[in-house]
TORTIDREN-185848 format. One record per atom (N, C-alpha, C): x, y, z. Coordinates in steps of 0.2 Angstrom, whole numbers, plus 5000, padded with zeros to 4 digits. Layout:
<rs>
XYZ
...
</rs>
This chain:
<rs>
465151134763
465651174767
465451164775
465051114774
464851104784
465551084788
466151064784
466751044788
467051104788
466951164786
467251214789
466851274794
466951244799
466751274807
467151314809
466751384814
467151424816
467751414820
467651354826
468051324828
468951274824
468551274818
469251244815
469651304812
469251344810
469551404807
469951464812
469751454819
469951484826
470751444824
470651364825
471351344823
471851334820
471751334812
472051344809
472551404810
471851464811
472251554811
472751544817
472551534821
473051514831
473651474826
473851414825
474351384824
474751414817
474251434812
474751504807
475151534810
474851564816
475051634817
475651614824
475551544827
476251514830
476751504826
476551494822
477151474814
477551524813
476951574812
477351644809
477851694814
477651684824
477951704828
478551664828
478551584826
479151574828
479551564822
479451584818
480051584812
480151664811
479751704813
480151784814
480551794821
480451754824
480751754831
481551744830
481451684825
482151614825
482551644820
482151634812
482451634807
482551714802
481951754801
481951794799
481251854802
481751904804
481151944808
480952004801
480252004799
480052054795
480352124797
480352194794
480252254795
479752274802
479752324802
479352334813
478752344810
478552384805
477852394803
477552324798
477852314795
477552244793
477552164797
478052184802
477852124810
477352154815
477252204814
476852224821
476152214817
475852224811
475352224807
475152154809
475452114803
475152034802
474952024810
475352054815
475452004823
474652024825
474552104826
474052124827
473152104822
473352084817
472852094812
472752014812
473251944814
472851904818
472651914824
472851944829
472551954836
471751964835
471552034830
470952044830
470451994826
471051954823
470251904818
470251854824
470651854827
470651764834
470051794838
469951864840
469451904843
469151904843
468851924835
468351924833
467851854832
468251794828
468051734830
467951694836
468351724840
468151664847
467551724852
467651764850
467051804854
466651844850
466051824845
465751824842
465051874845
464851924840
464251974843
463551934844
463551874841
462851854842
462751794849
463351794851
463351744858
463351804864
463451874861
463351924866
462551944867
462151954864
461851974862
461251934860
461451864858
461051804858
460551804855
459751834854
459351804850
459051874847
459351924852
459052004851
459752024842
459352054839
459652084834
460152044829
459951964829
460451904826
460751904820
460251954817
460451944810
460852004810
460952074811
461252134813
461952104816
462152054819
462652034823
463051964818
462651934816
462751884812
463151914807
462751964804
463252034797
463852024800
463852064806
464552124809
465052044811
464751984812
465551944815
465651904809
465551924801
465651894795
466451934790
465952014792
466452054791
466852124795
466852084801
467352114805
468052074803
468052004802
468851974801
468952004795
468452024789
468752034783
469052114781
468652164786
468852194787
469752214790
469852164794
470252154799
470852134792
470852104789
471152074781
471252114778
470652154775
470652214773
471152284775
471152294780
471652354784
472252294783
472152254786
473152224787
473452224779
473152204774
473352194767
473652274764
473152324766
473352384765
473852414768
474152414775
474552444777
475252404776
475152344773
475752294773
475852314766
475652334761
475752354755
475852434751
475452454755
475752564756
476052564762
476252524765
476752584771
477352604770
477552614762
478152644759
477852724757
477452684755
476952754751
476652824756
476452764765
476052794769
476652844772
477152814774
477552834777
478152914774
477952914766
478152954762
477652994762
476952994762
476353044763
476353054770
476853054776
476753094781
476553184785
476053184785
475553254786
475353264781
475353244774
474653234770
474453184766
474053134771
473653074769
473253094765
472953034760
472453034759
471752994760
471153024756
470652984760
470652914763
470952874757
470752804759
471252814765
471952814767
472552814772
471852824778
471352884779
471152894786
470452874786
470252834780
469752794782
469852704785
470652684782
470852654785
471152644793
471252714793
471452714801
470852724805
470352764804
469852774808
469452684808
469452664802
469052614803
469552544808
470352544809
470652504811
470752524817
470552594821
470352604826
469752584830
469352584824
468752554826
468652484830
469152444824
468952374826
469552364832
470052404834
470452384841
470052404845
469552444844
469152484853
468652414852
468252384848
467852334848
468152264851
468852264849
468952204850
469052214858
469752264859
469752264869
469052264871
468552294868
467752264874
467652234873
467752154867
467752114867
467952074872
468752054873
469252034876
469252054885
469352114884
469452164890
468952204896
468252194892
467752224895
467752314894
467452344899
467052394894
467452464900
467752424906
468052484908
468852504902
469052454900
469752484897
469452524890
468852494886
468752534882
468352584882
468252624887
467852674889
468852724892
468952694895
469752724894
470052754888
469752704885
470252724878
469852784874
469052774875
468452814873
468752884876
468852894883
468952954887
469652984881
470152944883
470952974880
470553024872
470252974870
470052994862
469753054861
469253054867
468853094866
469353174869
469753154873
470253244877
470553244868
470653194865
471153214860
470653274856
470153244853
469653284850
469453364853
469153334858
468853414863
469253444866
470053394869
470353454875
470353514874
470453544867
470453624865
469953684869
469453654872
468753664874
469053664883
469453644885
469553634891
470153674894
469953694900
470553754900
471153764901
471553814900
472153804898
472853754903
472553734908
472853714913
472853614910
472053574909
472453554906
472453514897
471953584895
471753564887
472553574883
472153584875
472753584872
472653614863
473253614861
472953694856
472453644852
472253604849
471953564846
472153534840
471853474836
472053434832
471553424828
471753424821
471253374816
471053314815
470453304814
470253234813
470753184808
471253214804
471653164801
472153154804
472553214809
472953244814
472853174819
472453174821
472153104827
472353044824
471753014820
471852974819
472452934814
472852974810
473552954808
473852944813
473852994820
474352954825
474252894826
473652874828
473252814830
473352774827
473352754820
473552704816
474152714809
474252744809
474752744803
475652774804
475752754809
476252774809
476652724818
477352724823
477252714827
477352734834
476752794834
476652824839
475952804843
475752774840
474952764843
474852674845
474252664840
474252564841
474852504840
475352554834
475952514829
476652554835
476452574841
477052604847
477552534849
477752544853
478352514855
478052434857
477452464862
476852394867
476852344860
476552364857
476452304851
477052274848
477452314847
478152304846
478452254849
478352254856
478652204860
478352134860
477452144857
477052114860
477252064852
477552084846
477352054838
478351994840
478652034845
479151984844
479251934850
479351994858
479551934861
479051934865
478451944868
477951924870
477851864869
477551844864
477151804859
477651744859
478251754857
478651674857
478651654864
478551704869
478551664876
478151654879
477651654876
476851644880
476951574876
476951584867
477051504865
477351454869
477951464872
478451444877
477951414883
477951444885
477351434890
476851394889
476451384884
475951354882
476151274881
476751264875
477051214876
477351164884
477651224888
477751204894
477251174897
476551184898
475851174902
475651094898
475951094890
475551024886
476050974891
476751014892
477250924893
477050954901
476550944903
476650934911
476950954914
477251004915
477751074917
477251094923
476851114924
476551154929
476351124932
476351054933
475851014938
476750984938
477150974937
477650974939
478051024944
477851094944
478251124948
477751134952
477151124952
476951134958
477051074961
477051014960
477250974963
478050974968
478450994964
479251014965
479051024974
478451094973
478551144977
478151084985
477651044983
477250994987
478250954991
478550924987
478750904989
479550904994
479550974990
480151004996
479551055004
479151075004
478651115007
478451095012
478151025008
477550975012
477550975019
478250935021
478550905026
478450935032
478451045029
478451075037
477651105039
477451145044
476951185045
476951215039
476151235036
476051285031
476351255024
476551215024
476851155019
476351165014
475651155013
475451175009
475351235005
475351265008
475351355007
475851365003
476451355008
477151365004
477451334999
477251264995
477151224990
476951284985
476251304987
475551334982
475951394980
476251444985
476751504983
477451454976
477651414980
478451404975
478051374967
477451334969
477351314964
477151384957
476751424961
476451484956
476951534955
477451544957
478051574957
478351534949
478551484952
478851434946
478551444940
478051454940
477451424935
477451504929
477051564936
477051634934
477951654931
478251654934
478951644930
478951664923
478651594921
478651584916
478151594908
477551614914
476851644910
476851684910
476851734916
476951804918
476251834915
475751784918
474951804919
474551764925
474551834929
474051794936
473651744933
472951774933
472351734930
472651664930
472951664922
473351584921
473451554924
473751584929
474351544938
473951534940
473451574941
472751544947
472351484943
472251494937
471851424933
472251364933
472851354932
473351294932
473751274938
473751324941
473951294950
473551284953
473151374954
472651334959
472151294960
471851244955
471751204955
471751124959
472551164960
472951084964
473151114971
473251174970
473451204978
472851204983
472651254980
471951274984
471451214988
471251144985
471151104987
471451074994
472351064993
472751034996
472851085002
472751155004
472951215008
472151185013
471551165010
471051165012
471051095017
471451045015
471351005016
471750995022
472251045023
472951065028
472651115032
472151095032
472051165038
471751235038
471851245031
471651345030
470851315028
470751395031
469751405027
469851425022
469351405017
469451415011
469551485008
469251515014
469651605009
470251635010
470351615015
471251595015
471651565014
471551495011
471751485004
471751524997
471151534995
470951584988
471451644990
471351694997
471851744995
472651724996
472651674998
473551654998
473651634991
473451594987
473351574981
473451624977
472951684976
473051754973
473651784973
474051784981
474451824980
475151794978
475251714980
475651674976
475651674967
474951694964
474951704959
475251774954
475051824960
475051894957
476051894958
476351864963
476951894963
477351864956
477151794953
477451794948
477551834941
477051894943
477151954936
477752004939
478051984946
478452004948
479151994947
479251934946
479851894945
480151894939
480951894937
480951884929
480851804928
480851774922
481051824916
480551854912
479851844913
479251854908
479051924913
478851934918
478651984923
477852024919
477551964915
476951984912
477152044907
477552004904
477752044895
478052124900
478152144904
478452224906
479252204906
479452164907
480052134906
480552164900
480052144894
480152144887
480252234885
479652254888
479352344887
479952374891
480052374896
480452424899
481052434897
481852404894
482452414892
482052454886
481452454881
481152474875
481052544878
480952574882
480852644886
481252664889
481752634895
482252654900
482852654896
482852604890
483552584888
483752534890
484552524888
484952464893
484552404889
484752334894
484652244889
483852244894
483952174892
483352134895
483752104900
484152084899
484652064905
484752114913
484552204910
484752254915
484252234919
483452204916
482852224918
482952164925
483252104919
483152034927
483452044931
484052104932
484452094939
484252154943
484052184939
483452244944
482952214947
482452174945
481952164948
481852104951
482452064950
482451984954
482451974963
482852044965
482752054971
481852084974
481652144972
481052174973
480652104971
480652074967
480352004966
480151954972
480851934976
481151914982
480651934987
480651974988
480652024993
479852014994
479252024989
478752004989
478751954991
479051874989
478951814991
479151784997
479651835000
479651835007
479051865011
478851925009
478151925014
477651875016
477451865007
477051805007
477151735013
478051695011
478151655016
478251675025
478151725025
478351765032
477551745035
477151775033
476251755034
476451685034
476451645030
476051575030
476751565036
477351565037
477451515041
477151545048
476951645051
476751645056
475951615059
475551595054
474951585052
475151525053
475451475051
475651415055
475651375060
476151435063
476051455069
475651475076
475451515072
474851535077
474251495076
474251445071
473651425073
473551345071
474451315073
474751265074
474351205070
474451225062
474251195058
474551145058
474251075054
474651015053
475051015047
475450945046
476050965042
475450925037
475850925029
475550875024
475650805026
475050755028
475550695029
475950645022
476450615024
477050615021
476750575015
476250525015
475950495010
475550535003
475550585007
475150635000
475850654996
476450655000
476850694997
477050664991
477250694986
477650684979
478350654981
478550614979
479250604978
479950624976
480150664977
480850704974
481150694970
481350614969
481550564968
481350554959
480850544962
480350534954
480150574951
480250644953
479950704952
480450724945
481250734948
481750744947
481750694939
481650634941
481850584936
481350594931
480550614930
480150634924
480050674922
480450724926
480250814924
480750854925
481450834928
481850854928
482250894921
482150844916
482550874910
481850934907
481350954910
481051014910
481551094911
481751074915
482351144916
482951164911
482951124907
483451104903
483451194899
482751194895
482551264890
482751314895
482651324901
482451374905
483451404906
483851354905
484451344906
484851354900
484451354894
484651364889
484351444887
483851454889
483551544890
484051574893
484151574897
484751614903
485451594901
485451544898
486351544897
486251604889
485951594886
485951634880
485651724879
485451734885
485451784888
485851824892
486351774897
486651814898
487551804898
487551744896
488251724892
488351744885
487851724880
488051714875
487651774871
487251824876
487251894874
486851904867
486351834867
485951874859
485351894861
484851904855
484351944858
483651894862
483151944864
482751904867
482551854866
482251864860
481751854854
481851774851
482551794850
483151734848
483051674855
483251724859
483151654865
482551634865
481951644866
481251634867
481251584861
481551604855
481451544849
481751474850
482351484855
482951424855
482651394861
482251424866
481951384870
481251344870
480751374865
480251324862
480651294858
481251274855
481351234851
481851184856
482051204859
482251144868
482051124871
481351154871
480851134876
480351084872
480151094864
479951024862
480450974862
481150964860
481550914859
481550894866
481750914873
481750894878
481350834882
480850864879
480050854881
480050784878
480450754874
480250684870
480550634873
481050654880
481750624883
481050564886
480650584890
480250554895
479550524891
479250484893
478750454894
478150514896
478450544900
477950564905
477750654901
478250674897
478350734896
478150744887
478050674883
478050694879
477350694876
477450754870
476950784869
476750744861
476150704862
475850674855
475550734850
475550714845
475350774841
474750804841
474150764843
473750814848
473850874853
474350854856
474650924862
475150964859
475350944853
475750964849
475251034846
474851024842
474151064841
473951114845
473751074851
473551104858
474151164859
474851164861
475351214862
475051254857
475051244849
475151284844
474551344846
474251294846
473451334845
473151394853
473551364859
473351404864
473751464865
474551454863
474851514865
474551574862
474251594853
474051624852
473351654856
472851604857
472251634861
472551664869
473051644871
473351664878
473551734876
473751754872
474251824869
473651854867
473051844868
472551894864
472451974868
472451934873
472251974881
472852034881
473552014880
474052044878
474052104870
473852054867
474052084861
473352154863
472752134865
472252194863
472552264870
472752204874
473152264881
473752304879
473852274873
474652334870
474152374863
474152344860
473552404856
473152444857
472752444864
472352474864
472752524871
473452514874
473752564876
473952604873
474152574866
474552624861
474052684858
473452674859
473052694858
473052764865
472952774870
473152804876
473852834876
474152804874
474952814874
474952864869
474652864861
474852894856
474452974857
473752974862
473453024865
473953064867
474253044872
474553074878
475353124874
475653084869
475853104867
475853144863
475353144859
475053194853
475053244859
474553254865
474453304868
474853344874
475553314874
475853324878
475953304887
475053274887
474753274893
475353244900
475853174896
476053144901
476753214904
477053244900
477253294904
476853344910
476153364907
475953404912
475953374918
475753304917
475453264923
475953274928
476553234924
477353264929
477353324932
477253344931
477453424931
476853424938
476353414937
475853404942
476053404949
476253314947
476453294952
477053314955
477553334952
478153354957
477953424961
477353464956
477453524959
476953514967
476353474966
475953464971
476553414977
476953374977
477553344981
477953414984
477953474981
478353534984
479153504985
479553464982
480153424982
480353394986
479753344990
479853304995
479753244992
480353224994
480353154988
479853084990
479653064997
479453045000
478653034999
478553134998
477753114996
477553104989
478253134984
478053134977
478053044976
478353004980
478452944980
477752894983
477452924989
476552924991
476152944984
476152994981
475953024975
475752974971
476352964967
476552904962
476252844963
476352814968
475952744973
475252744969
474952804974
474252794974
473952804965
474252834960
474052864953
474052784952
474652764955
474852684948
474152624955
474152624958
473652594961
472952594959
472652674958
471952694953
472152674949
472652664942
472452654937
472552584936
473252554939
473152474940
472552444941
472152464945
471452444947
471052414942
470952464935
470652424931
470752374924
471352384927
471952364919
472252324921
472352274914
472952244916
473552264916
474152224920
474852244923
475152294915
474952254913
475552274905
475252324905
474452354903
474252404900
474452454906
474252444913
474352504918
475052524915
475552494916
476252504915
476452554913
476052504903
476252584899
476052644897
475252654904
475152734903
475452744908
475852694914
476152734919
476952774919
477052734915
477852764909
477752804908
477252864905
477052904901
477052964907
476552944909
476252984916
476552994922
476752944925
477352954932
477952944934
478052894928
478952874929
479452954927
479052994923
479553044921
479753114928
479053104933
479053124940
479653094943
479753044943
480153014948
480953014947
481053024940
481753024937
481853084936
481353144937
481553224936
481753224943
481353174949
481553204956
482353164959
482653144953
483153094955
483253034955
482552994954
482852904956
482852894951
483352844952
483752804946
483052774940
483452784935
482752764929
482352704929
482752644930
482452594931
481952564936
482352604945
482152594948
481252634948
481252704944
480852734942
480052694939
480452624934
479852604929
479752544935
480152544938
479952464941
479352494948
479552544949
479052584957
478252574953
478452594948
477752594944
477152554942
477852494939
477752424938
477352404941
477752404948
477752354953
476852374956
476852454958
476152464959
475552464954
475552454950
475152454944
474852364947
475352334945
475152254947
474952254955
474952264958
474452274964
474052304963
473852334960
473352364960
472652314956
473052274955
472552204951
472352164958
472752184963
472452134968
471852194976
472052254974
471752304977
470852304978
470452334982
469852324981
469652364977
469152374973
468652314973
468752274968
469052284963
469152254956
469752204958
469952154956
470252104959
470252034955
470452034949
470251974942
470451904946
471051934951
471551854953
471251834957
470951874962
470751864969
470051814969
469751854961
469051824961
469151764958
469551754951
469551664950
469751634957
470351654963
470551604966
469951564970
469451634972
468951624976
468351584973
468351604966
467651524962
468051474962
468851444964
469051394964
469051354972
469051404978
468951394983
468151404986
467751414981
466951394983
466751474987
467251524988
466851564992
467051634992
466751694995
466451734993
467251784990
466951804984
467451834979
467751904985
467251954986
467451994988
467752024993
467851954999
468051955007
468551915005
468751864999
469551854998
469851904995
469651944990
469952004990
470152054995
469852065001
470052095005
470652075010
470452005011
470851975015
471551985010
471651955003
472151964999
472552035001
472152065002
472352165001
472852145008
472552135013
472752165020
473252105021
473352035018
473951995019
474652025017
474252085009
474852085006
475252175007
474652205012
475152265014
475652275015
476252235021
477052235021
477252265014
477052215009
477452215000
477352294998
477052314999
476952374997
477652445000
477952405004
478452455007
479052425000
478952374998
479452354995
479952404990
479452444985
479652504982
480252534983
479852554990
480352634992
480852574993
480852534996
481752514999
481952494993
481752474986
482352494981
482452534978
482052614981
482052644978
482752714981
482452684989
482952714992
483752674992
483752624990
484152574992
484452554983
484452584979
484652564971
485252494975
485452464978
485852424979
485552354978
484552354980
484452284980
484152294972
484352334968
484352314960
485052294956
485452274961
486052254962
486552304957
486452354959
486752414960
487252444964
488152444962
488552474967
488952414968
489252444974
489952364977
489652324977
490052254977
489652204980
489552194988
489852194990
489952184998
489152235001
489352294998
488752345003
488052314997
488152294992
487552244989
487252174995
487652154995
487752085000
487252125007
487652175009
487252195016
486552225016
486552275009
485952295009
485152245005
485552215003
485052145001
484852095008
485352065013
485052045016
484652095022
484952155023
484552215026
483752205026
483752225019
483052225017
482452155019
483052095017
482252035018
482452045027
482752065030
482552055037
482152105039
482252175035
481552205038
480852195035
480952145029
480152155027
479852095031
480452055034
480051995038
479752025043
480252085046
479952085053
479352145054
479052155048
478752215046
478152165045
478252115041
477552065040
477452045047
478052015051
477552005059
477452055064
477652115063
477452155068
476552175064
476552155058
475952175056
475452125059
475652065060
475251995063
475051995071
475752025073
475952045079
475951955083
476551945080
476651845080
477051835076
477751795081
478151755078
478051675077
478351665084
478251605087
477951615092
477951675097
477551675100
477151745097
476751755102
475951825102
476651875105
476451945101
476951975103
476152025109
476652085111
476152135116
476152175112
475552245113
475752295110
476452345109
476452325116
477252385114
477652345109
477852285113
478352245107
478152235099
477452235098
477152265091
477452315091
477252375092
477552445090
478352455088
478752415093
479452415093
479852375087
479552335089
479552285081
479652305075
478852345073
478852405071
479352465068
479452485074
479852565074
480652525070
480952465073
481552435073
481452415065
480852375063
481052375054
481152405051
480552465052
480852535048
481352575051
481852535052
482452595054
482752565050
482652505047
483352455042
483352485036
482652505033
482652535028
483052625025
483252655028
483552705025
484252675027
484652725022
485452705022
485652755028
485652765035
485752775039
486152755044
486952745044
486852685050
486952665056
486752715059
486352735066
485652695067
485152715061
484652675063
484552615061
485252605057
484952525054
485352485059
486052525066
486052475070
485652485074
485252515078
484552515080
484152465078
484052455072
483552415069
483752335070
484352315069
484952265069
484652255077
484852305084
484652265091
484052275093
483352295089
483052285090
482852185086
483152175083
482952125076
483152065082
484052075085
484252045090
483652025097
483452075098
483052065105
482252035101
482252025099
481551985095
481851915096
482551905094
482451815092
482651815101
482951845101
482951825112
482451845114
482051855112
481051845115
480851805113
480951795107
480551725103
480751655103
481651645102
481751585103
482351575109
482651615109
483151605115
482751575123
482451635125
482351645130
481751585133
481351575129
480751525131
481251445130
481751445126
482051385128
482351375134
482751445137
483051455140
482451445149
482151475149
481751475154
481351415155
481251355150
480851305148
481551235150
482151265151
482651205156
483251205150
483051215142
483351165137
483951195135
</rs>
């Protein structure tokens, strides 16, 4: 049995379980509880074997560890068999289980809290520990904000037997169309797809000032797009970018944080937006189509900050262009990697022409994107990479799948105990019906809890918790889950905790914790982004088109002019007052006022005849 190695067994289970994502994607999708089951019950065996107890723990207690990572997959077997085979029976014993139904739950609770510390570290499972523990003892705690109390079979049935808890919507999303699109993704990285778009980006970018920068953003944009995980954007671009920014001029932590935040805005972008894409029309309602035309602008609008910085940064500190001999060719570029875009075209036409479901698309584009992929030399994948796709999209989906279970776990708390209403209730009462602060409020909860979590998980306790604040004080629902979104994923780049900030920073050689700051204070502007669509429901392409048209360009000229009053440098070194002015005049654009937004508009005017008019003018030309 020596040729049965954990490693081979790792891939086997990974390429089973792409097999079985993309045949319930395409051809036949199971029942929700018997797809969310199998999907989850490999997640935990992939867990459990690639992160084994006795590699943690190493020489202390080996044989104690050696046991527990024998029969945690069989256990993990054990539950999934059972619940795929009674969940007629279980779901007909509803409020009276019996023994084995909640020795099954408590113990399949057990191994998802085991695995998220596995996978996710020991802040999210200590979250999930807190939530468990208010379900138990809130009763003990006062009536402000405990709760009448629940039985130990009361918990844990929510928890596992039912989909209110782990088997909730997050998994749901994660057992259909998360998973086929990460596979997507995985396969797109074998055929040279991401060293392709970064390159796209080298070769349209190169030519001007900041040309590298600006490359490193189009390319982890391109790249994020499609993965809709920082981390990954930083491990597959920045490798190429970070070097070439360095070699253009920036110091290496201004690289790492420009790199960070070109990576983080790609969970901002449709169509993947780090699996919330797939979650939100599952909570708010409406398609997955509603979600891409809502957030493609607020998306925008982030990657104009970013470019607003690297071109005044250019600027100011008359950085050199790429020389023309490093650049990639367009030309060739187009010819080896062009029919890449092919799936991405077949995604969005089937989307939003041909109106089928997500899940469906994600299936018809892994299977566009191998066949594509065979047209070139350069793009085709030998059955080795063929493996390789198979095999990484599942380990890439682990981080996801234990980040939707172990929410649903939080989520099913919250619910049982009614907590995410009180919290509303909270917050609008402490806001006194100022929409303003209740919107400050909101910011800050989704920024604490983003902090330690990833985007997907902050998300779905922020759904829970804040988004129902904001749609009781008025704002449009979507624009509600996206405010939250949007600050949950910021809050991955906030200090101290910072995942993105920190890979950029071991790929740039330098200190993790001063590139996260840096990243913090480049990306302040982005953070007004919210409120302007929240004030502004038009840049979620909402309403006429024409006042669409106005209010869309509106916005990127005030977040332009909002990042350089923040620099305080366009083309030229502004003064203080003309800072302050600058200032005062982009936030007049944003409220629907329009008095102040033509204020803002001849303030906007007298900036470019400060900056470019007048110095040519006085300079003869």
């Amino acid at each position: 049995m020596k040729w049965l190695t954990t490693n081979k067994i790792v891939t086997v289970t990974a390429i089973t379980m792409s097999f079985y994502q993309i045949y319930t994607a395409g051809v036949q999708q199971l029942p929700a509880v018997q797809q969310r089951t199998i999907h989850l019950c490999f997640g935990l065996i992939l867990t459990f074997l690639l992160l084994p107890l006795k590699k943690t723990f190493k020489d202390r207690y080996s044989k104690i560890c050696s046991a527990a990572d024998y029969t945690f997959p069989f256990l993990c077997l054990f539950i999934g068999a059972y619940v795929l085979t009674q969940y007629e029976e279980i779901s007909l014993r509803q409020g009276s289980f019996n023994m084995i139904d909640c020795i099954v739950a408590t113990v399949g609770t057990i191994l998802v809290i085991e695995a998220t510390r596995r996978i996710m570290g020991l802040t999210m499972c200590v979250l999930v520990l807190l939530s468990l523990g208010y379900a138990f003892f809130g009763a003990y705690l006062p009536p402000m904000f405990g709760h009448s109390g629940y039985s130990f079979e009361r918990i844990v049935s929510q928890m596992f037997l039912g989909t209110e808890g782990i088997f909730g919507v997050a998994v749901g999303v994660s057992s259909t169309v998360i998973i086929i699109f990460l596979i997507f993704g995985s396969f797109l990285e074998q055929t040279g797809g991401s060293t392709a778009f970064t390159n796209l980006g080298f070769g349209l970018f190169g030519r001007f000032k900041g040309g590298a920068a600006k490359a490193a953003v189009l390319g982890s944009c391109l790249f994020g797009m499609m993965t809709g995980s920082q981390t990954a954007n930083v491990a597959a671009v920045g490798t190429l970018t970070i070097p070439l920014m360095i070699r253009s001029g920036y110091k290496p932590i201004m690289a790492g944080a420009l790199e960070a935040l070109a990576s983080t805005g790609g969970m901002l972008v449709p169509p993947v937006m780090g699996a919330a894409a797939f979650i939100i029309p599952e909570i708010v309602g409406g398609s997955y189509l509603d979600v891409m035309k809502a957030a493609v602008i607020p998306g925008l609008l982030y990657y104009t900050t970013v470019f607003t910085f690297i071109q005044v940064q250019a600027n100011k500190l008359e950085l050199r262009k790429v020389p023309k001999a490093e650049l990639p060719k367009l030309g060739v570029l187009v010819k080896e990697y062009g029919h890449l875009f092919f799936p991405i075209i077949v995604l969005l036409y089937l989307l939003i022409v041909a109106g089928v479901s997500t899940k469906l698309a994600g299936f018809w584009a892994v299977i566009s994107l191998f066949g594509v992929s065979m047209i070139s030399k350069s793009t085709r994948m030998p059955f080795k990479k063929v493996v390789l796709a198979l095999e990484n999209g599942p380990k890439v989906a682990l981080v996801v799948i234990m980040s939707c279970a172990s929410a649903g776990i939080i989520e099913g708390v919250i619910n049982l105990t009614g907590l995410g209403l009180r919290f509303s209730e909270l917050l609008v009462y402490v806001a006194g019906g100022n929409m303003f602060i209740l919107l400050l409020l909101t910011m800050l909860a989704s920024l604490v809890i983003g902090l330690p979590l990833p985007p997907v998980t902050a998300y779905l306790i922020l759904a829970i918790l804040a988004a129902p604040a904001l749609i009781k004080a008025g704002v449009d629902p979507m624009g509600a889950h996206l405010f939250v979104f949007y600050f949950g994923v910021l809050g991955n780049i906030t200090p101290p905790s910072a995942p993105c900030s920190f890979a950029a920073a071991g790929i740039a050689r330098t200190d993790p914790l001063k590139t996260t700051n840096l990243a913090f204070m480049i990306s302040a502007p982005t953070f007004i982004v919210p409120y302007l669509f929240v004030y502004s429901p038009e840049l979620m392409l909402k309403g006429s088109i024409l006042y669409i048209v106005f209010r869309v360009i509106t916005a990127f000229v005030a977040i332009s002019c909002i990042s350089m009053s923040f620099l305080g440098f366009a083309r030229l070194r502004f003064n203080a007052v003309e800072r302050i002015v600058v200032f005062i005049g982009s936030i007049s654009l944003i409220p629907q006022i329009l008095l102040l937004n033509v204020f803002g508009y001849m303030v906007v005017l007298g900036l470019v005849w400060r900056q470019l008019i007048y110095p040519r003018i006085a300079a003869g030309k």
